[in-house]
N, CA, C and O atoms as a Tripos MOL2 file, in Angstrom:
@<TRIPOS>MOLECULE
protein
  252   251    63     0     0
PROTEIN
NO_CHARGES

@<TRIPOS>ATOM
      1 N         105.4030   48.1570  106.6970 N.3       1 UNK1
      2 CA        104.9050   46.8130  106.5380 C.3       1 UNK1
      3 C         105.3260   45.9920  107.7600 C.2       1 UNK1
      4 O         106.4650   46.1750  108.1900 O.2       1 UNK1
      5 N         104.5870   45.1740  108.3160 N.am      2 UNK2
      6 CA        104.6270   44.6600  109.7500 C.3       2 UNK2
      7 C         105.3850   43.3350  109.1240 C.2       2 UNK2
      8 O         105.2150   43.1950  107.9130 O.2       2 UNK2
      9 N         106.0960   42.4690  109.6980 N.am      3 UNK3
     10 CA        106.8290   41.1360  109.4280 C.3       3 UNK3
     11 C         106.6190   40.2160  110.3310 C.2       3 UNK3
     12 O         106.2430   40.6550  111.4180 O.2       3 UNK3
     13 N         106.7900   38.5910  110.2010 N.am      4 UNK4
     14 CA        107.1420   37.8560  110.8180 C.3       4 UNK4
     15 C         108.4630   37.5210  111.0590 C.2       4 UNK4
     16 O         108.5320   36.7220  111.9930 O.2       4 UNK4
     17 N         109.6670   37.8480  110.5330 N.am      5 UNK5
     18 CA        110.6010   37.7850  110.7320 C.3       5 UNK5
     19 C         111.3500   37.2320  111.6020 C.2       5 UNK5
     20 O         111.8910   36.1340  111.4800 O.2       5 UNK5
     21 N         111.4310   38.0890  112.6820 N.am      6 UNK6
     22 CA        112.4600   38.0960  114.0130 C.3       6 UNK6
     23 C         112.0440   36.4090  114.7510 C.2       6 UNK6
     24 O         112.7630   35.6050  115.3430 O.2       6 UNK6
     25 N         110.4540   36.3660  114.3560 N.am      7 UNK7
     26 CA        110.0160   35.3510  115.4670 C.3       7 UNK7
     27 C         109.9560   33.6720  114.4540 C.2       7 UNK7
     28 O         110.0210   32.5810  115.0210 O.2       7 UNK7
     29 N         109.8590   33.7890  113.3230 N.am      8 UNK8
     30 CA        110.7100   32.6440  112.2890 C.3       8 UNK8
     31 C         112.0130   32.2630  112.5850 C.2       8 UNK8
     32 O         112.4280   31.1270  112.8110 O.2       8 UNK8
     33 N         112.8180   33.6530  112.5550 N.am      9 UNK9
     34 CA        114.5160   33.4420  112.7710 C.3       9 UNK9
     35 C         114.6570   32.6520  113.6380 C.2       9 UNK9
     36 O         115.0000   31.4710  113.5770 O.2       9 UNK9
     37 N         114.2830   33.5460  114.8410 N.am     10 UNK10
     38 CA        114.0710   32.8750  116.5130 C.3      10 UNK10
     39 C         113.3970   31.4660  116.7770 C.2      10 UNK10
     40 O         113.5340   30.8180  117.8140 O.2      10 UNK10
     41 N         112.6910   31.1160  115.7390 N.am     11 UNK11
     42 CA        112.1900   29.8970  115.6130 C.3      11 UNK11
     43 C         112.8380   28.6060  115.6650 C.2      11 UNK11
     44 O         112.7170   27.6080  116.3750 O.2      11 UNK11
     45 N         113.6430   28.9780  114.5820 N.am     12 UNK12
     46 CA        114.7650   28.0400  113.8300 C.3      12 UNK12
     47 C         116.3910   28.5450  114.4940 C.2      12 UNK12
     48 O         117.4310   28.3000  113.8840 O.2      12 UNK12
     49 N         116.3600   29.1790  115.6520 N.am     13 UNK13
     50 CA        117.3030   29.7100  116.5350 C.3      13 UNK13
     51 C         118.5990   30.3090  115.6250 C.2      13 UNK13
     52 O         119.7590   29.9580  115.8400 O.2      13 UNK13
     53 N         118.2600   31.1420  114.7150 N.am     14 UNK14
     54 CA        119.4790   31.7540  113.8080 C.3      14 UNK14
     55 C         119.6880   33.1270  114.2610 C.2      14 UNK14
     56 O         119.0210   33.7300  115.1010 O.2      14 UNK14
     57 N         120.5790   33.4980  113.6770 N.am     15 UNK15
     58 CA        121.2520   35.1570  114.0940 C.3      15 UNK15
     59 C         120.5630   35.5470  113.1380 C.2      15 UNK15
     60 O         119.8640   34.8510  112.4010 O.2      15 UNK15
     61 N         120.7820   37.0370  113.0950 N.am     16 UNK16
     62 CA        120.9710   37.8290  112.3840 C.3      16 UNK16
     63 C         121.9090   37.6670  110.9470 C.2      16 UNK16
     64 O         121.5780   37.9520  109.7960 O.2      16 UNK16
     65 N         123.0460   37.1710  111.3950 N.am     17 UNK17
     66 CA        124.0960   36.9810  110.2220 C.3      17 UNK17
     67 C         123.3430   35.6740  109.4950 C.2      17 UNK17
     68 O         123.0270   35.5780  108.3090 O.2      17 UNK17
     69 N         123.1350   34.6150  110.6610 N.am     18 UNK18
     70 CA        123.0840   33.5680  109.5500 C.3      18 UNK18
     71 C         121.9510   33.4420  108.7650 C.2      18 UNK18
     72 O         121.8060   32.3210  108.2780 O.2      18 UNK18
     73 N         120.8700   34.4950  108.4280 N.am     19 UNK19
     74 CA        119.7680   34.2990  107.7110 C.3      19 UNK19
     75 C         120.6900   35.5040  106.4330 C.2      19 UNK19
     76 O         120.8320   35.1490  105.2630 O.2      19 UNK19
     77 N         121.1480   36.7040  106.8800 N.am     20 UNK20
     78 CA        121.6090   37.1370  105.9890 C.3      20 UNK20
     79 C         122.3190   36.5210  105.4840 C.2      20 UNK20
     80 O         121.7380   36.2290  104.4390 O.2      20 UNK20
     81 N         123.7260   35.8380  105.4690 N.am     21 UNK21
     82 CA        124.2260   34.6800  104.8130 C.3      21 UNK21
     83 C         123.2010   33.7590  103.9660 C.2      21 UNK21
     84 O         123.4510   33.5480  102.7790 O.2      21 UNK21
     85 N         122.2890   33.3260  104.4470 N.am     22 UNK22
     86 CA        121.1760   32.4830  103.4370 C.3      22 UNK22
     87 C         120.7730   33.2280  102.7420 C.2      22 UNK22
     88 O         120.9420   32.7850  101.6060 O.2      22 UNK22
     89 N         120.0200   34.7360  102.7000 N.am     23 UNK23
     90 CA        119.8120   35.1210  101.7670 C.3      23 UNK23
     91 C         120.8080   35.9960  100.8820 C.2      23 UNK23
     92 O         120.4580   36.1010   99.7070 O.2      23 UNK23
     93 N         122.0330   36.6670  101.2570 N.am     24 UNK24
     94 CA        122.7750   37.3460  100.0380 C.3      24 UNK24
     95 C         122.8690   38.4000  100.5720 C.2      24 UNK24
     96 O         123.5420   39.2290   99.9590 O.2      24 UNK24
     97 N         122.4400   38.7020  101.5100 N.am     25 UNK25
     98 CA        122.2040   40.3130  102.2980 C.3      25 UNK25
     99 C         123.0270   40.3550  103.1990 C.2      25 UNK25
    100 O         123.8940   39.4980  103.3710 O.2      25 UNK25
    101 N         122.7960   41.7570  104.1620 N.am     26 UNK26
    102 CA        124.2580   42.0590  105.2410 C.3      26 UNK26
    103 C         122.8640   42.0130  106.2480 C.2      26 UNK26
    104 O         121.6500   41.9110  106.0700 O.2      26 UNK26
    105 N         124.0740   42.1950  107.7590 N.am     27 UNK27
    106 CA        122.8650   41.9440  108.5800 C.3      27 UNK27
    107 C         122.2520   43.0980  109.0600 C.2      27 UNK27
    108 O         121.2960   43.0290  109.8310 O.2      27 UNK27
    109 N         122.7300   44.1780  108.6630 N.am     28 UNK28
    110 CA        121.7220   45.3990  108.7400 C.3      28 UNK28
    111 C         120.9340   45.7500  107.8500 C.2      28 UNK28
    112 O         120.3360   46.8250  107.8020 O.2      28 UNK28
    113 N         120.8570   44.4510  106.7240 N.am     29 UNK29
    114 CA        119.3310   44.9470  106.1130 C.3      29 UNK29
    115 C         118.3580   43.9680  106.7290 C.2      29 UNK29
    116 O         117.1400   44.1110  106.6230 O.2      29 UNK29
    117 N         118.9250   42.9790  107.3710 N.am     30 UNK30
    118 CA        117.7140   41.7850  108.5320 C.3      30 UNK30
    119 C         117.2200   42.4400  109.0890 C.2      30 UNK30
    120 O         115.9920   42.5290  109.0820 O.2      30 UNK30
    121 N         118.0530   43.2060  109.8430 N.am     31 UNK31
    122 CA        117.5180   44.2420  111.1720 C.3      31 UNK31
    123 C         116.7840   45.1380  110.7390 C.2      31 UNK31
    124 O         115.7730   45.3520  111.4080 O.2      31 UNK31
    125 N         117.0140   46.0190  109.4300 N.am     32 UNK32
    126 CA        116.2800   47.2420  108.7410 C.3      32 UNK32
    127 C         114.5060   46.1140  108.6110 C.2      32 UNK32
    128 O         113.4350   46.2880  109.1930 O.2      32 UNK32
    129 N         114.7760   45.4320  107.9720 N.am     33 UNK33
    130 CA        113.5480   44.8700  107.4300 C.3      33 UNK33
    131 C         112.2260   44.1470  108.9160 C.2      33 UNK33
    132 O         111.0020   44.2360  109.0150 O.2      33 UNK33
    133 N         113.3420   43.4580  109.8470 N.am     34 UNK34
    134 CA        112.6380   43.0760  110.5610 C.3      34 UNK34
    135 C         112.1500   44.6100  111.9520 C.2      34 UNK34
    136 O         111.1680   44.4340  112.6740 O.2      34 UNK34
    137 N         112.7280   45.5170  112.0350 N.am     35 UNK35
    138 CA        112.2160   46.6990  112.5770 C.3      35 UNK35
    139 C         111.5570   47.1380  111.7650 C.2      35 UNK35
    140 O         111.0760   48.2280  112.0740 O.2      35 UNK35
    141 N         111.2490   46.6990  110.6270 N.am     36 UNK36
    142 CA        109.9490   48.0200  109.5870 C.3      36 UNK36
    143 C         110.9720   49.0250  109.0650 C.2      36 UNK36
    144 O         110.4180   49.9060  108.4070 O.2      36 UNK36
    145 N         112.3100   49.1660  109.1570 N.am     37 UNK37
    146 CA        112.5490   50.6870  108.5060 C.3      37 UNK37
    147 C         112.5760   50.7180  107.0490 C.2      37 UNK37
    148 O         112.4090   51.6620  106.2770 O.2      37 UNK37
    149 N         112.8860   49.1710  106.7810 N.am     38 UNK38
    150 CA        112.9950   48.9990  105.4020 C.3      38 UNK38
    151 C         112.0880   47.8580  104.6800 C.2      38 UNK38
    152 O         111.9610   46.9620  105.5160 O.2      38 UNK38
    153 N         111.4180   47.5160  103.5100 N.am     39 UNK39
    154 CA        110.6150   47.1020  102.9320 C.3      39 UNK39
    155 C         111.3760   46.3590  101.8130 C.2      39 UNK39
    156 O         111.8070   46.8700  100.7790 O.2      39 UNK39
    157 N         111.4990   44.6770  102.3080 N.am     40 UNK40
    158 CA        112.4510   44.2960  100.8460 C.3      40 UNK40
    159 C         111.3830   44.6490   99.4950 C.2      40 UNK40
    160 O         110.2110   44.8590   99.1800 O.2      40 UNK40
    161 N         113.1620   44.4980   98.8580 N.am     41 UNK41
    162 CA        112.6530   44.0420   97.4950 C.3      41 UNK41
    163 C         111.5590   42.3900   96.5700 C.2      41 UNK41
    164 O         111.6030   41.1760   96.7680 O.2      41 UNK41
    165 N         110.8970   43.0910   95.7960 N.am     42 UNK42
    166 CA        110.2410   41.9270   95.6820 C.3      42 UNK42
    167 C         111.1920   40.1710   95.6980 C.2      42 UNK42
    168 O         110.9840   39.2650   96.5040 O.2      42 UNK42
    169 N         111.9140   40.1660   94.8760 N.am     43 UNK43
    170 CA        112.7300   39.3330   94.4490 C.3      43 UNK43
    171 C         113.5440   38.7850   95.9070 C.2      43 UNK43
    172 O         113.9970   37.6440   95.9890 O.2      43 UNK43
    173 N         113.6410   39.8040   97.0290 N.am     44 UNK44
    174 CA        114.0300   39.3980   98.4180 C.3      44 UNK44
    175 C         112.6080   38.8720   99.1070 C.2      44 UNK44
    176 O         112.3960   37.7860   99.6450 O.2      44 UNK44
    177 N         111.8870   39.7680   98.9540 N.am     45 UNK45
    178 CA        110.2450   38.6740   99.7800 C.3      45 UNK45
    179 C         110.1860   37.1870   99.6110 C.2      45 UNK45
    180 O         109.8950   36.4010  100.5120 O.2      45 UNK45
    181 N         110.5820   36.7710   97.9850 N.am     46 UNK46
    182 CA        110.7330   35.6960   97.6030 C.3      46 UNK46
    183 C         111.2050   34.9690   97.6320 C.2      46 UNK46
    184 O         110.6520   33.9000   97.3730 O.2      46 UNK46
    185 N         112.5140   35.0120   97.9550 N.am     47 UNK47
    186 CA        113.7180   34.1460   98.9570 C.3      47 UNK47
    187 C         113.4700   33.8020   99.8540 C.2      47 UNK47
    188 O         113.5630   32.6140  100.1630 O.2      47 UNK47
    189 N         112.9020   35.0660  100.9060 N.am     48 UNK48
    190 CA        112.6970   35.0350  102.7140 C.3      48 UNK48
    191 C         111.3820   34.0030  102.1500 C.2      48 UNK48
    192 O         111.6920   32.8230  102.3170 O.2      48 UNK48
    193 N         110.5270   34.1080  101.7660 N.am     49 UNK49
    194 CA        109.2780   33.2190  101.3710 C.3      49 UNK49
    195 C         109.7420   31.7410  101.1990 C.2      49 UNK49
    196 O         109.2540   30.8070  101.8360 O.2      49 UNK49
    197 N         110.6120   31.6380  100.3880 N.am     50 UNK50
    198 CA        111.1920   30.0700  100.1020 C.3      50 UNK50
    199 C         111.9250   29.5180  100.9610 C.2      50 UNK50
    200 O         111.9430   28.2950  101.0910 O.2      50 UNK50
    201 N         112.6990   30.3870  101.7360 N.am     51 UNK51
    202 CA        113.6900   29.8650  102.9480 C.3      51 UNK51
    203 C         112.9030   29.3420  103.4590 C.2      51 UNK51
    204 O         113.0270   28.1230  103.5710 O.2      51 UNK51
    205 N         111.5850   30.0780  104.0750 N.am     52 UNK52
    206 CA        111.1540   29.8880  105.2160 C.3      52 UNK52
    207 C         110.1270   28.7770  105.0970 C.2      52 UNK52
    208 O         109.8440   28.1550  106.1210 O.2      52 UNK52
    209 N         109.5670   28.4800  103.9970 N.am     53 UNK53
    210 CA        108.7920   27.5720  103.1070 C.3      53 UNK53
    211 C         107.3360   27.7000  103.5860 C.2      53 UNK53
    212 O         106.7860   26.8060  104.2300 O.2      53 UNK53
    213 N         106.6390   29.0440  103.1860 N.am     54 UNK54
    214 CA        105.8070   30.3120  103.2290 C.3      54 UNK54
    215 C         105.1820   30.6800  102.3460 C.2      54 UNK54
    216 O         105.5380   30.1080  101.3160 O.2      54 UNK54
    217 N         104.3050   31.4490  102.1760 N.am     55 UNK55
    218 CA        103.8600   32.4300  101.1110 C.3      55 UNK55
    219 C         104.7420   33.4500  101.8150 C.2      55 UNK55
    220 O         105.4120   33.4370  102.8480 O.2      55 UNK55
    221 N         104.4670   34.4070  100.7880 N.am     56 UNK56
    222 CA        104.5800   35.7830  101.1280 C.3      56 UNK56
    223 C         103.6600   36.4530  102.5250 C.2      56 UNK56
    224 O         103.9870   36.9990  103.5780 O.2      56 UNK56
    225 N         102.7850   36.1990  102.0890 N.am     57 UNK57
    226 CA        101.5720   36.9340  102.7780 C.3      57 UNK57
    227 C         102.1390   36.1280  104.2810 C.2      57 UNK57
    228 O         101.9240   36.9220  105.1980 O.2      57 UNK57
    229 N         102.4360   35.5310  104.5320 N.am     58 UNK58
    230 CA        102.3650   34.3910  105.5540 C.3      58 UNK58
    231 C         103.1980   34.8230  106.2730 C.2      58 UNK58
    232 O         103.3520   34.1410  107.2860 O.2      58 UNK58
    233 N         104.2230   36.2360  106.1390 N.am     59 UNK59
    234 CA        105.1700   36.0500  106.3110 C.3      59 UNK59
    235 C         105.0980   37.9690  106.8240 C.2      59 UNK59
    236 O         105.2980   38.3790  107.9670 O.2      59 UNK59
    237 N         104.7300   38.9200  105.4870 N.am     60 UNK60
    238 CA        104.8150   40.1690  105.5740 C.3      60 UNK60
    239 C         103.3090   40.5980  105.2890 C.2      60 UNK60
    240 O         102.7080   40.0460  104.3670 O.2      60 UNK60
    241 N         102.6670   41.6060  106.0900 N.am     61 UNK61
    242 CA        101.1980   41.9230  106.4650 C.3      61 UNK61
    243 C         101.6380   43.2500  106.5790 C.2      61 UNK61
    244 O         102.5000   43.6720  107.3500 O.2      61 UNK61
    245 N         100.8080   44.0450  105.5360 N.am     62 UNK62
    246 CA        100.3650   45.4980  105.2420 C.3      62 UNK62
    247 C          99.9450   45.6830  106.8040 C.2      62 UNK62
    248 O          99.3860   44.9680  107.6360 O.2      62 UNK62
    249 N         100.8150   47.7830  106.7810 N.am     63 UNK63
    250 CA        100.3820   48.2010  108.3380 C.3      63 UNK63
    251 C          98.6300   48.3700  108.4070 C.2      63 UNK63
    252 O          98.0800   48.6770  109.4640 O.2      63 UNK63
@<TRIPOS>BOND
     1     1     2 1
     2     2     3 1
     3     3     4 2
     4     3     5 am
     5     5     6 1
     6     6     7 1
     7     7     8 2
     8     7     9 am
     9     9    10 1
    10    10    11 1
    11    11    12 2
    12    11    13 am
    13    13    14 1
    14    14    15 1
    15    15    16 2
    16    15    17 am
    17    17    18 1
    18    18    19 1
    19    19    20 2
    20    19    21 am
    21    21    22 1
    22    22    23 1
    23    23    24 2
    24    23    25 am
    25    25    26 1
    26    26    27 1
    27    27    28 2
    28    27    29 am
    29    29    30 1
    30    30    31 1
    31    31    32 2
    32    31    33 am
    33    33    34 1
    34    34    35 1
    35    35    36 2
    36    35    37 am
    37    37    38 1
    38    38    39 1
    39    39    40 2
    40    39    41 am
    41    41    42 1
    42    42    43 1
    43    43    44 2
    44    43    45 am
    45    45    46 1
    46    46    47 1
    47    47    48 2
    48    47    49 am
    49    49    50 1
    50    50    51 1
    51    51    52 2
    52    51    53 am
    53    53    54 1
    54    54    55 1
    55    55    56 2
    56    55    57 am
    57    57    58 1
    58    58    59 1
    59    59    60 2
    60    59    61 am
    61    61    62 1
    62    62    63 1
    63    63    64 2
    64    63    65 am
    65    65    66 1
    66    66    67 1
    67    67    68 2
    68    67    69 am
    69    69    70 1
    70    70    71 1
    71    71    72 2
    72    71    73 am
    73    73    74 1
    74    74    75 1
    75    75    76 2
    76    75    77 am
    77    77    78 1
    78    78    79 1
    79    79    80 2
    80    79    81 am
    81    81    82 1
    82    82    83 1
    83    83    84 2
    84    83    85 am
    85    85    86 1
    86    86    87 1
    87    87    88 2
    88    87    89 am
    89    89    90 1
    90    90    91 1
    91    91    92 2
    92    91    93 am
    93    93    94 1
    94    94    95 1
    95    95    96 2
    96    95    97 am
    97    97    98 1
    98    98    99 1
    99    99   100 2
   100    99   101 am
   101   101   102 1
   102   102   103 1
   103   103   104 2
   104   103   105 am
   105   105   106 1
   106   106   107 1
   107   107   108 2
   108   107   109 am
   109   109   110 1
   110   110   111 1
   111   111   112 2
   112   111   113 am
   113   113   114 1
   114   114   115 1
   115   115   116 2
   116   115   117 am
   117   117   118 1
   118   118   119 1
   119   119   120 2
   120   119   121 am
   121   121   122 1
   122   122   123 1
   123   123   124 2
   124   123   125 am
   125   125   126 1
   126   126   127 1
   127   127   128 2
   128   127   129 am
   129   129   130 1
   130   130   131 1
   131   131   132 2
   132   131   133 am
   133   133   134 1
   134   134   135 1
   135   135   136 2
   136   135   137 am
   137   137   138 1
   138   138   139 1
   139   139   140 2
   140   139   141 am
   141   141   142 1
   142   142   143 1
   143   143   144 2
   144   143   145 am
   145   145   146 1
   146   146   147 1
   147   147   148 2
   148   147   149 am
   149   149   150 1
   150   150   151 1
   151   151   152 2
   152   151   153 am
   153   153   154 1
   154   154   155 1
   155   155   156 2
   156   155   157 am
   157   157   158 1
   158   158   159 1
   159   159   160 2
   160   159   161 am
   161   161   162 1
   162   162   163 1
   163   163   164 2
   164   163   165 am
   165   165   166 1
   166   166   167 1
   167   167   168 2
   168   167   169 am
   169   169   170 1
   170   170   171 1
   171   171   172 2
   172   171   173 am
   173   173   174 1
   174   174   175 1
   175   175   176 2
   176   175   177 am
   177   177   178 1
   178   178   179 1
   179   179   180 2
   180   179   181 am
   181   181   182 1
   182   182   183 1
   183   183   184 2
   184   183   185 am
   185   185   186 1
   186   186   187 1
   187   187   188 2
   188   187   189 am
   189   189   190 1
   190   190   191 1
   191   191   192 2
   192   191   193 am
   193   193   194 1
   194   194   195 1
   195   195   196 2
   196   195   197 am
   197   197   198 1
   198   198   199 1
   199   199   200 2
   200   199   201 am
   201   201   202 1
   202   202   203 1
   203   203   204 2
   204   203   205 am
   205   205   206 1
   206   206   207 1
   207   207   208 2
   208   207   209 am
   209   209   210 1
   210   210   211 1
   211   211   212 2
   212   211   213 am
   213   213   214 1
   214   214   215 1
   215   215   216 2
   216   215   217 am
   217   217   218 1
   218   218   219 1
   219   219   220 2
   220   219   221 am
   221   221   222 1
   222   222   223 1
   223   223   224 2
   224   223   225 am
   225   225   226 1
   226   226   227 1
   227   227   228 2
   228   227   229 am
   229   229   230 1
   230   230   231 1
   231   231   232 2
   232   231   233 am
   233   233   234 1
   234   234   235 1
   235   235   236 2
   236   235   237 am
   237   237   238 1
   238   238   239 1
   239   239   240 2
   240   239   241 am
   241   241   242 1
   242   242   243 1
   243   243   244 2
   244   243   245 am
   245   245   246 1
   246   246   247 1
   247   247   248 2
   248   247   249 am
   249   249   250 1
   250   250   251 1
   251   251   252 2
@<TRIPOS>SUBSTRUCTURE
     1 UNK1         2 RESIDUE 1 A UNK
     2 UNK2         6 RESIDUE 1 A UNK
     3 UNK3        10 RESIDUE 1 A UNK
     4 UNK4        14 RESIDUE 1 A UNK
     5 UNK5        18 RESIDUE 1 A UNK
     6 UNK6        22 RESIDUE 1 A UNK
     7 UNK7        26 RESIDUE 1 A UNK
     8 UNK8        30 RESIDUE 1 A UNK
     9 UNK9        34 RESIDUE 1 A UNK
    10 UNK10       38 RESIDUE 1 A UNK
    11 UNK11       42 RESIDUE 1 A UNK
    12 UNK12       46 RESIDUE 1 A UNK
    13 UNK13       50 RESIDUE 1 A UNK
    14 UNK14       54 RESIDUE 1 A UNK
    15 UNK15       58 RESIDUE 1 A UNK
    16 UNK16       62 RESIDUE 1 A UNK
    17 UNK17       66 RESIDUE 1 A UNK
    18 UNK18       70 RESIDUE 1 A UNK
    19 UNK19       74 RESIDUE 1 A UNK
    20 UNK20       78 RESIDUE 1 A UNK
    21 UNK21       82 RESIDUE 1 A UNK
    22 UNK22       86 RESIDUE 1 A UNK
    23 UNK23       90 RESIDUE 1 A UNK
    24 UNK24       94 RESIDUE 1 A UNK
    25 UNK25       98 RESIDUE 1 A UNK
    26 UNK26      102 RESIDUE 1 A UNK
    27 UNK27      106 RESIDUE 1 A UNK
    28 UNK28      110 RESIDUE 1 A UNK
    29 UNK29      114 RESIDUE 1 A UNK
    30 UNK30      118 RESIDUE 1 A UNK
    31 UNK31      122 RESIDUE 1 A UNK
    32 UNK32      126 RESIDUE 1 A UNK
    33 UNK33      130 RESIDUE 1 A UNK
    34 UNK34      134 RESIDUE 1 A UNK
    35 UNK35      138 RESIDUE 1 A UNK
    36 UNK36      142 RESIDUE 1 A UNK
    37 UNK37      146 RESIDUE 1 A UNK
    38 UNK38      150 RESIDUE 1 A UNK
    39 UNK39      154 RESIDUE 1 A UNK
    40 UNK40      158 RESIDUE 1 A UNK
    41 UNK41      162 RESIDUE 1 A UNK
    42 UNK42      166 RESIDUE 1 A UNK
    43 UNK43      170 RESIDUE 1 A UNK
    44 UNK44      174 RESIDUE 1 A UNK
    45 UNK45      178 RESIDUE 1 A UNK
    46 UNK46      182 RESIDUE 1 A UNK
    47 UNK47      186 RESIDUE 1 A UNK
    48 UNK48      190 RESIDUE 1 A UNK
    49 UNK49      194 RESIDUE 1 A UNK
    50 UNK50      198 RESIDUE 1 A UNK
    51 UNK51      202 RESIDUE 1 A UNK
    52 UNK52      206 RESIDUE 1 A UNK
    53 UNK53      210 RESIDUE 1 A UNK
    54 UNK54      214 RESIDUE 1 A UNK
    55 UNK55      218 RESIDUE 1 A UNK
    56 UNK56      222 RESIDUE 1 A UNK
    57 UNK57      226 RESIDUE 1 A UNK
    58 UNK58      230 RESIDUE 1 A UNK
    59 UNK59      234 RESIDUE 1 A UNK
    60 UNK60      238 RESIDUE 1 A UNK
    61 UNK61      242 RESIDUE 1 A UNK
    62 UNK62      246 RESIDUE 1 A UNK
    63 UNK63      250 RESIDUE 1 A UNK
C-alpha cells in the first residue's frame, strides 16, 4: 500500500519519534509503514487519519 506519510510528517517538520509518540507506536513501525513493509492496522489508519485531519483514502492509496 503506497502512503502519504513521510511527506505530511515532513510537512509539519516532525521526526520519526515524534509522530510515533502521537500515535502510541515505536518508531520502527513509522518507518515500516511509511517504506510499505508494513500495512497499519485499521484502528492505526484512523489515528494517522485524525492526526493528520484526513480521510483515510487521503492519506493511504492501494498499489
Amino acid at each position: 500500500m503506497n502512503n502519504r506519510l513521510k511527506v505530511l510528517r515532513a510537512e509539519r517538520n516532525w521526526s520519526q519519534q515524534d509522530l510515533a509518540e502521537q500515535l502510541g507506536v515505536s518508531r520502527q513501525s513509522v518507518n515500516a509503514i511509511e517504506t510499505g513493509k508494513y500495512d497499519p492496522s485499521l484502528p492505526l489508519a484512523f489515528r494517522i487519519a485524525e492526526l493528520f485531519a484526513l480521510s483515510i483514502e487521503a492519506i493511504f492509496q492501494r498499489d
